[in-house]
Each structure stands twice: as structure tokens, then as C-alpha cells.
N, C-alpha and C positions, 0 to 999 in steps of 0.2 A: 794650454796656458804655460807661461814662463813665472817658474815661480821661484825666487831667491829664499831659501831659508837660514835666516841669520840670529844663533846660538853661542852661547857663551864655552858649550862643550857638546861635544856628540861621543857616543859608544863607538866603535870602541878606541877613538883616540883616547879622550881624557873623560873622568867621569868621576860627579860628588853624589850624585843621586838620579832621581827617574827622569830630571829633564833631558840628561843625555840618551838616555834609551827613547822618550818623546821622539829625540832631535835625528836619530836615525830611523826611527819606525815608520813615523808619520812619512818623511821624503818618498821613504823607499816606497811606499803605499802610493802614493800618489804619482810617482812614475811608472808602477805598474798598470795606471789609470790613461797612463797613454800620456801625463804631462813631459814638460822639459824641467825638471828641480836641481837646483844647484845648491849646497849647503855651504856656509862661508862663518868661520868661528875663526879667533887666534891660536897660531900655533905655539903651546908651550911647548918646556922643555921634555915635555913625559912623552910629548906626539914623535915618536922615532922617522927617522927621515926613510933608512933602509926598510923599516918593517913595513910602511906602510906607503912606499912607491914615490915618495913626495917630488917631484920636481918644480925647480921655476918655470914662472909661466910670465908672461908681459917684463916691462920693465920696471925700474924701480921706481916705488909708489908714494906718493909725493901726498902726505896726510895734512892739513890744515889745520893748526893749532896753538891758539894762544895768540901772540903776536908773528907766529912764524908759522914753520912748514918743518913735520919729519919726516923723514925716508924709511918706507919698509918694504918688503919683496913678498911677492902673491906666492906662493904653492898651492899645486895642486895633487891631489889624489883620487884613484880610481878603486881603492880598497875596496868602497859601496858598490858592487858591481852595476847598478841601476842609478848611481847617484853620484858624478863628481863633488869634490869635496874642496872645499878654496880656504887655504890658510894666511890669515896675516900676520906675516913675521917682522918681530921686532924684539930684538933680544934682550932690551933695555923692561922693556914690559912686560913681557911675556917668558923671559928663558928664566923661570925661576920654576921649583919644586912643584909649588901648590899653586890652584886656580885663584882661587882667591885671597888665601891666607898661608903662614906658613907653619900652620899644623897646633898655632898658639892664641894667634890673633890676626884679624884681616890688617892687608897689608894697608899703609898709609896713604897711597897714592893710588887705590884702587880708583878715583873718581875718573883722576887723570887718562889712568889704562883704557878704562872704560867709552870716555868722550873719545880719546884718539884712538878705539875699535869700532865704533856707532857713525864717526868724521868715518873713516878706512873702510866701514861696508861702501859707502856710499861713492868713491873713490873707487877701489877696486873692483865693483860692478862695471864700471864705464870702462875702467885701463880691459878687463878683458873682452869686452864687446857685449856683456847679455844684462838687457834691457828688461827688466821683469815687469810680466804685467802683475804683480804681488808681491811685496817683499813681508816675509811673513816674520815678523820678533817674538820674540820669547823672553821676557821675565826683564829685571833692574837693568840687566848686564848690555841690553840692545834698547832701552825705553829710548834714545834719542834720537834713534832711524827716522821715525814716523816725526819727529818736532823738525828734521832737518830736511824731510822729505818734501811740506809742507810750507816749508820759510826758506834754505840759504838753495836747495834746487828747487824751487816750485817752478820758476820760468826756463828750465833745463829742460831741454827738445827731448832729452835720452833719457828722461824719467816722466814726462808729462801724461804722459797717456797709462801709468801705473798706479796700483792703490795700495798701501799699508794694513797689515791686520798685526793688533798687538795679543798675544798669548798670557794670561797670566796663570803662573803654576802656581801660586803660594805667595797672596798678598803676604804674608810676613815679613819679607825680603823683598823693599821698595829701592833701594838705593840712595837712602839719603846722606847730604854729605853739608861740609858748610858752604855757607856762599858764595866764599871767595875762587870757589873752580868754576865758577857758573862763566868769568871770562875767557878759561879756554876753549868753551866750546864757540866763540863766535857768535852767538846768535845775538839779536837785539836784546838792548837790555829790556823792550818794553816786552817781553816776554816773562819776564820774572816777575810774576804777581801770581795774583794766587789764580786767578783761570789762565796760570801758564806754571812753568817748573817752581815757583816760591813754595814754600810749604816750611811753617812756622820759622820763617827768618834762614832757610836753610833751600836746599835744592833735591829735590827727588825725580830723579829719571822714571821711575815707574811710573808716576803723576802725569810726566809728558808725555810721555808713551800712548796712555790709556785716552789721555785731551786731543791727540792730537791721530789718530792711528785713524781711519776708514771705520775699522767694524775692530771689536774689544771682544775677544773670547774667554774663557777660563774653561775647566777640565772636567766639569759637573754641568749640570742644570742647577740642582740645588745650591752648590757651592755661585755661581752666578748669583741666586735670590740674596743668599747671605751676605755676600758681600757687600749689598747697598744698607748692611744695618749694622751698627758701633761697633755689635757685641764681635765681628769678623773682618771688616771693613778696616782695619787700622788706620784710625784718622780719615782715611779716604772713601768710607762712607758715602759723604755729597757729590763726590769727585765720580763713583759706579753711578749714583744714583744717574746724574748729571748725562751718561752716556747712554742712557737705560736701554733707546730707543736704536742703538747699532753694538748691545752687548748679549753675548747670549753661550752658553754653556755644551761644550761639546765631550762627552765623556771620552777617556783616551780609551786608547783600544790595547788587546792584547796578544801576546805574541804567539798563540798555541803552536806553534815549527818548535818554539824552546819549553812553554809547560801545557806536556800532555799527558797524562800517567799511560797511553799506549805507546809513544815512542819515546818517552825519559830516556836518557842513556844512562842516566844519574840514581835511578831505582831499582830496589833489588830483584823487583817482579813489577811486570806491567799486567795494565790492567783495562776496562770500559764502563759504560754505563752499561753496559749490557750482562757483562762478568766483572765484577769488583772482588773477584778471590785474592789477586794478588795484593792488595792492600794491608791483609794483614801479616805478608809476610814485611812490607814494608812498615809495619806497626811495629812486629817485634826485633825488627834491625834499625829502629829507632831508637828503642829503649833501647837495647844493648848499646847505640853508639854514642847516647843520649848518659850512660852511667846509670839508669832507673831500673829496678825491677823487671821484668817480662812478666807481666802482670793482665791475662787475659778481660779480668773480671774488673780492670779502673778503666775509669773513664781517664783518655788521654788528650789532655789540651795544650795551647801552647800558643808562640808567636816567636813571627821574624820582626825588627822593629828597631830603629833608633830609640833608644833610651831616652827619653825626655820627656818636659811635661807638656808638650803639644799632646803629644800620643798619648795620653795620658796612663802612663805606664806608675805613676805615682798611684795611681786609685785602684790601679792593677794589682800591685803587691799587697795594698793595705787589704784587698778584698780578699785576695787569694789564702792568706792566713787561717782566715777561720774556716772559708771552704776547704782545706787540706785536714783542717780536724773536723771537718762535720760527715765529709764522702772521700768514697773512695777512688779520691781524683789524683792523677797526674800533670805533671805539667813540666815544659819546657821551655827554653828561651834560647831564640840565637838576637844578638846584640850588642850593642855597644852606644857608648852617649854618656851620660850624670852617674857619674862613678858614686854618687851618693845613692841613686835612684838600685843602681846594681849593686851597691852592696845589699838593699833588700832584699832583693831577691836572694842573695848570697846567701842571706842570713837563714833566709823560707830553706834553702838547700840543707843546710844544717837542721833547722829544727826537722824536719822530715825527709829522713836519709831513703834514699833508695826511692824517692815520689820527684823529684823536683831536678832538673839537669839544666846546665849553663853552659854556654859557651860563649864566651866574651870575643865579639873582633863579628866577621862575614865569612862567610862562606858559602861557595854557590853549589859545590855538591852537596853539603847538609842543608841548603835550603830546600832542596827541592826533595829529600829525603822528608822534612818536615814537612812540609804541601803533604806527601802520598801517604806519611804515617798517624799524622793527626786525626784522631775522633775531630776536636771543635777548635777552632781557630780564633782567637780572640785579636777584635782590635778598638777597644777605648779611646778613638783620638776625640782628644779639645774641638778638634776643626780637621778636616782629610777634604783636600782640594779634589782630589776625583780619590785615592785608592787603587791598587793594582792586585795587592794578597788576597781582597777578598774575592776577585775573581779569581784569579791560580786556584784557591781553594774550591770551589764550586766545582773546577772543572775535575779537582782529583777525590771528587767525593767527601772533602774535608767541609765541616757546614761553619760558617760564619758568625758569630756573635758580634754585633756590630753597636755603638755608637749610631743613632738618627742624624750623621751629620754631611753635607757635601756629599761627593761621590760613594759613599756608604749607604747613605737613605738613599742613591739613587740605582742602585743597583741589588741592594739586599732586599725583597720581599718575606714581609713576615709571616712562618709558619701557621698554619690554620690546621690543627689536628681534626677538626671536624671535616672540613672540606678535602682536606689533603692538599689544601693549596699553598706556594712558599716554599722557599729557598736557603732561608735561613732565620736567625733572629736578631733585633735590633731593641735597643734600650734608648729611652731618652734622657734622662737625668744621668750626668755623671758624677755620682756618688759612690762610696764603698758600697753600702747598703742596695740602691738601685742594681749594682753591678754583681754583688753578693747571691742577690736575690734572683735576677735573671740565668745567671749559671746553675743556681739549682733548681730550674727550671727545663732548661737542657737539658742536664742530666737525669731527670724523671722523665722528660721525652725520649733520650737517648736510653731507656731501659725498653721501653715501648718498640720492639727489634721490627715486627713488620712498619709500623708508620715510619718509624727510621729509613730505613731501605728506600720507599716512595719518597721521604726527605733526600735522599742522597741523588735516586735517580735525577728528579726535580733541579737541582744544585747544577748536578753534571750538563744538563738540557742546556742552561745558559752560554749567552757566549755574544760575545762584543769582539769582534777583532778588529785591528789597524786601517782593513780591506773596508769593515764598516765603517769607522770612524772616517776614514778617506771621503768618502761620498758626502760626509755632513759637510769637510773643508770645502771641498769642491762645490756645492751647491751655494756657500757662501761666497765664495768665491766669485763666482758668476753674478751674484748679486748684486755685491758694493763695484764688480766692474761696471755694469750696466748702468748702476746709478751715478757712478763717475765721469762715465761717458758722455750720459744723457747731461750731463752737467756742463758737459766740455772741458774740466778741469778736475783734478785729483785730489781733493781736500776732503776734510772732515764734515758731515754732513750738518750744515745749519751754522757755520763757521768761516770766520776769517782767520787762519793764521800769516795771512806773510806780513803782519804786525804787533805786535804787541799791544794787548787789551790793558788797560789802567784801571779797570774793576776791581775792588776788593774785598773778598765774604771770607772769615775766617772759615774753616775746615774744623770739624767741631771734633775736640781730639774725647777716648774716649778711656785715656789718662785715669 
């Protein structure tokens, strides 16, 4: 198959979080599978020309917008050794610092940026010849591909025999914006209602995306269910529900080449499921790097985490208080986010000197020091669209305490001291008390040293990689072609779009 993959950022050009590592993993997977994948995102200013090969490729690209036409120039890169890489350059839009914002607030014209990159895939696919049977989107930043694909090229010779799959990482981030940019993208106006991009008097790319795409994936199973209900669904609730029957949950995969405590290059001792000795020399090169104690007899927990109240690192601090005066727990934090949120933590530092270590900002060699040195790994999110820590942790013997939410209930199995079956542990209510209460529950299992051990093995056993995850795209893939085929035409299943629909049901906000 020929598949165009089009992202808002890929690793290691530019990158705000795990859709860019998505945006490289998955291609590369998938070309290893014998496809043709081309990845095609804007090139900012942070994507270096020299460092990463760039040259132009076609001529200049002639984007369709508003009452007119702008000009920007394709590049390409071969960095991905398995993946060309197609950049669209425009230096009015794109040659700024930040992807989306500039470090304060998103920019004001992100809509504009956005329609004249979503217009530019579609464009750019054609100026350099490859015809994809899949152009696969991902999240707010590409939601208009599949509405353009469908309505201003559906009777285009060079896209007709292709189908759309929209991706979504993280309904939170829908792209909504006011109405009045809705005329630069060209489309009919009878499209702007609410079974098309309208959404409360305003315009959401993610909403078109999702109405109008082939097949509608997200990054869980479970996070898929959640989505068609208020309490996760942001407003768009009716809008999953509505697609139920071409949506469905692919959990992402991971990178074990980069976390394996046998070949870390990042840890002070390697280690397996077979010999876990070196673990705790990376336990006590923790603490020490960590500022805590070297304290054989605490139990050592901790987390890597954007600081906010999705994650719910709020219920995190408030719990952690009294578990620091009731056991003999440690804990750590690598992060950054709600400078409110960290000074609690700050504050847990202070009341218990020598137990509790911070460090504010990222870091990828101390991440992966934390993976290998962690006892338990904590992650309380509000909502986790798939999760990636709690597997890193599994595979370096670190056990999980999870949140039953998304990609967390679908990958954490809860321990069964009886049976010895299970991976880690999960909570459902996020509460201090719930959260309180499950940690010292851990930690009386965690004295328990033989069930431990068989918890650990257990943990290490798991594993979902990219290679897997490939196979689920790929089988999808083959699906909505056949069904497309068999159609004769490329559209959304049980749908007309090369019109505008004049129906209108509000979207039942959850406000």
C-alpha cells in the first residue's frame, strides 16, 4: 500500500509530546511491513535544513486559500532511513519558534496556518506524484484532509481510488476556532452545520475530521468506548457516537530499541527478567541523583508527567502527604506544567527532607534512570488516551499503579495475590483517599518479596510494540479499501459529502 502519513510534527524534527514519536514509530513500522509511507508535516523553524538533509523537491506549490492562492516549496528528507519525510514550507506560517504557540499563548492565526497545511497536504501529494491509497491524519492540526478529500477532490482522478483514516490522540485538543475562518478554507458553505464542521456557532477541524474520514481510530480500546460519553467526549460525544460503526481503538505501540533495561545506554547497570540484580544498583543511583536518602528498606515511587490536572497530579500531592508520614515511602518527580501544582510538591520536599526529590524541566537520561530505579510507578490521569510509562515500566521491572482509565485499564492487569496473576495495580475513583488507600496497599504487597518477584517477572513478560501495533493499521487498512472499492468511490461509509447537509441537532455540551 501507499500510504501518506500527515502530522502536525514528527521526532525527531520538532516535537510538543508523544504524537511526534506516534508520527515516526508507526511509518517506520509500517515500511518495515513491506509498505510505500511517506510522512508530510510543516516545516518550522526548529526543522534545520543542514542537519537533516532537506532539499527541494517539485516546484513551487501553489496552496488554495481564501479568495486566492499562496506559494510554498516541498522539502524533503531521508533522515527516517525507511521513511521519506515531505516538508511544507512557508515561512510566513511556519518559520516561527513554536509549533503552536509562542511559549505563552497559541498563536492567533493558528486556524489560518492550519487550513493552508490540511489545503498543502492535498496539493503537495499531487506536485510530487504519490497517489496514496490511505492518507492517514492525526489529531486538530490535519482534521480538514479527510473533509477536502471527500468534497473540493472527490472527482480528482489522482485521489479517487483512496481512503482517509482520521487518528485521534487526545480529544481535548479539537481545534476550535471562530467562524469567520471557515471561508478560507473554500468549502461549501452548506457544510457548516452541525453534521459538518459548525460546532456551537464556531468551526472545529477535529469534528470534520472524525464526519468525514473512512475509518476514525484513537489510541486505546477503552479510551474509543469513553469517548462516545460527556464525562470524555468533549462536546463530541454524539459526533463518536454517530461514527461508532467505522471507529475503533488501536493501542500505540512501543519502542523497546530505546526502553530496555538490557541495552539502556542511559543506566548504571543492565539488567532482565531473568537477572533483575542490576536494578538496584539503578535504585541507589537514583536516590543519589534524585537528592534522597539511599535508603534500602523505603519503598521508592515516583513519576515522569506533565504537571496538570488532566494527569491528575493534583490528587497526587494531596495523597502523597499523609502516605510520607504513615510509611516508609519515597518518592520522586521528573516534570514540569502548573507551577501551582509543583510548588506542592515542593512544599512535600521540604516537609520530608531527604524522602521526596524534584526536578523541574525533562530529561531523557533521568528518565530512563527513573523507569530502571523505581519500586512503583504512579500514574493518576483524569483520562490517558493510550499511556506509554506504564509500559516503559513493566518492561524495567517498575509495577504500575494506574487510574482504570483509557490506555491504562487497557493494558495494566490487576494483581491477584492468590492466583499470582497480574501486572500491576489500577484504582477507579480519583480521590485523595481512593489513591491514599491503594498505595498502601502496594506497599504491604511490596513487603511480600517472593509474590513481588513473580509481580515483577509478570510486568517484564508484557509487551506491545510498533511491529504489533502495525499489523492492527494494516488490517484496517485493507478493510475501508475494499469497502471503498467495492463502492466505486472514496467516501465515508453511509454518507454524502460533496454537499452540504442542512440538518441540525445540537451537540450536547457537557459544560
Amino acid at each position: 500500500m501507499k500510504i501518506a502519513f500527515a502530522t502536525s510534527e514528527a521526532y525527531p524534527f520538532a516535537k510538543t509530546g508523544g504524537l511526534a514519536d506516534v508520527s515516526s514509530a508507526l511509518p517506520a513500522a509500517l515500511a518495515r511491513r513491506g509498505h510505500d509511507v511517506r510522512i508530510i508535516m510543516p516545516r518550522y523553524y526548529a526543522v534545520d535544513r543542514e542537519r537533516y538533509g532537506l532539499r527541494v523537491v517539485g516546484g513551487p506549490l501553489g496552496v488554495p486559500l481564501g479568495g486566492g492562492e499562496k506559494w510554498a516549496a516541498i522539502l524533503e528528507s531521508r533522515h527516517i532511513p525507511e521513511v521519506p519525510v515531505y516538508f511544507i514550507e512557508h515561512e510566513f506560517y511556519f518559520g516561527r519558534d513554536g509549533l503552536y504557540d509562542d511559549g505563552y499563548s497559541a498563536y492567533a492565526d493558528n486556524a489560518e496556518r492550519f487550513i493552508f497545511f490540511c489545503r498543502g497536504v492535498m496539493q503537495a501529494l499531487k506536485d510530487i506524484g504519490f497517489a496514496p491509497d490511505i492518507i492517514h491524519c492525526n489529531d486538530w492540526q490535519t482534521g480538514l484532509i479527510p473533509v477536502y478529500h471527500k468534497t473540493l477532490y472527490r472527482d480528482d482522478p489522482f485521489f479517487n481510488r483512496g481512503s482517509t483514516v482520521m487518528t485521534v490522540h487526545n480529544a481535548g485538543y479539537q481545534g476550535v476556532f471562530p467562524a469567520e475562518n471557515y471561508r478560507l478554507t473554500q468549502l461549501d458553505p452548506g457544510l457548516f452545520t452541525d453534521n459538518g464542521l459548525e460546532f456551537f456557532n464556531q468551526m472545529n477541524f477535529l469534528k470534520g475530521g472524525v464526519l468525514f474520514a473512512d475509518a476514525v481510530t484513537t489510541v486505546s480500546r477503552k479510551y474509543a468506548d469513553e469517548l462516545s460519553t460527556p464525562e470524555f467526549g468533549y462536546d463530541l460525544a454524539d459526533v463518536f457516537q454517530k461514527v461508532k460503526g467505522r471507529f475503533r481503538g488501536i493501542t500505540n505501540g512501543v519502542d523497546y530499541s530505546s526502553w530496555n533495561p538490557e541495552t539502556d545506554p542511559f543506566i548504571p547497570a543492565r539488567y532482565s527478567r531473568k537477572t533483575t540484580d542490576g536494578k538496584r544498583a539503578c535504585r541507589e543511583a537514583l536516590q543519589q541523583t534524585m537528592g534522597i536518602d539511599v535508603d534500602p528498606a523505603a519503598v521508592l515511587a515516583g513519576t515522569i508527567s506533565r504537571v496538570t490536572y488532566q494527569k491528575g497530579m493534583d490528587v497526587l500531592a494531596d495523597a502523597l502527604r499523609p502516605l510520607l508520614a504513615d510509611e516508609n515511602l519515597q518518592f520522586v518527580l521528573l516534570g514540569q506544567g502548573d507551577e501551582r501544582i509543583l510548588d506542592r510538591f515542593g512544599e512535600l520536599k521540604r516537609l520530608f527532607p531527604g524522602r521526596v526529590g524534584l526536578f523541574r524541566g525533562y530529561d531523557e537520561r533521568l528518565s530512563h534512570l527513573i523507569e530502571a530505579g523505581l519500586d512503583i510507578y504512579l500514574m493518576p490521569s483524569r483520562y490517558e488516551p493510550c499511556g506509554l510509562n506504564q509500559m516503559y515500566s513493566m518492561r524495567y521491572g517498575t509495577i504500575p499503579v494506574v487510574r482504570a482509565t483509557g490506555g491504562l485499564d487497557d493494558t495494566v492487569i490487576e494483581w491477584d495475590d492468590k492466583s499470582l496473576r497480574g501486572n500491576g495495580f489500577k484504582f477507579a475513583e480519583l480521590t485523595e483517599k481512593a489513591l491514599y488507600e491503594k498505595i498502601r496497599y502496594v506497599i504491604r504487597c511490596y513487603h511480600d518479596t517472593q509474590s513481588w518477584k513473580v509481580l515483577q517477572r509478570n510486568a517484564m513478560e508484557f509487551s506491545y510494540s510498533w511491529s504489533d501495533a502495525s499489523v492492527e493499521y494494516e488490517r484496517m487498512y485493507e478493510v475501508i479499501l475494499l469497502a471503498s472499492r467495492t463502492r466505486g468511490e472514496s467516501r465515508a461509509p453511509g454518507n454524502d459529502h460533496s454537499r452540504g447537509s442542512r440538518g441540525k441537532k445540537r451537540v450536547k455540551s457537557n459544560a
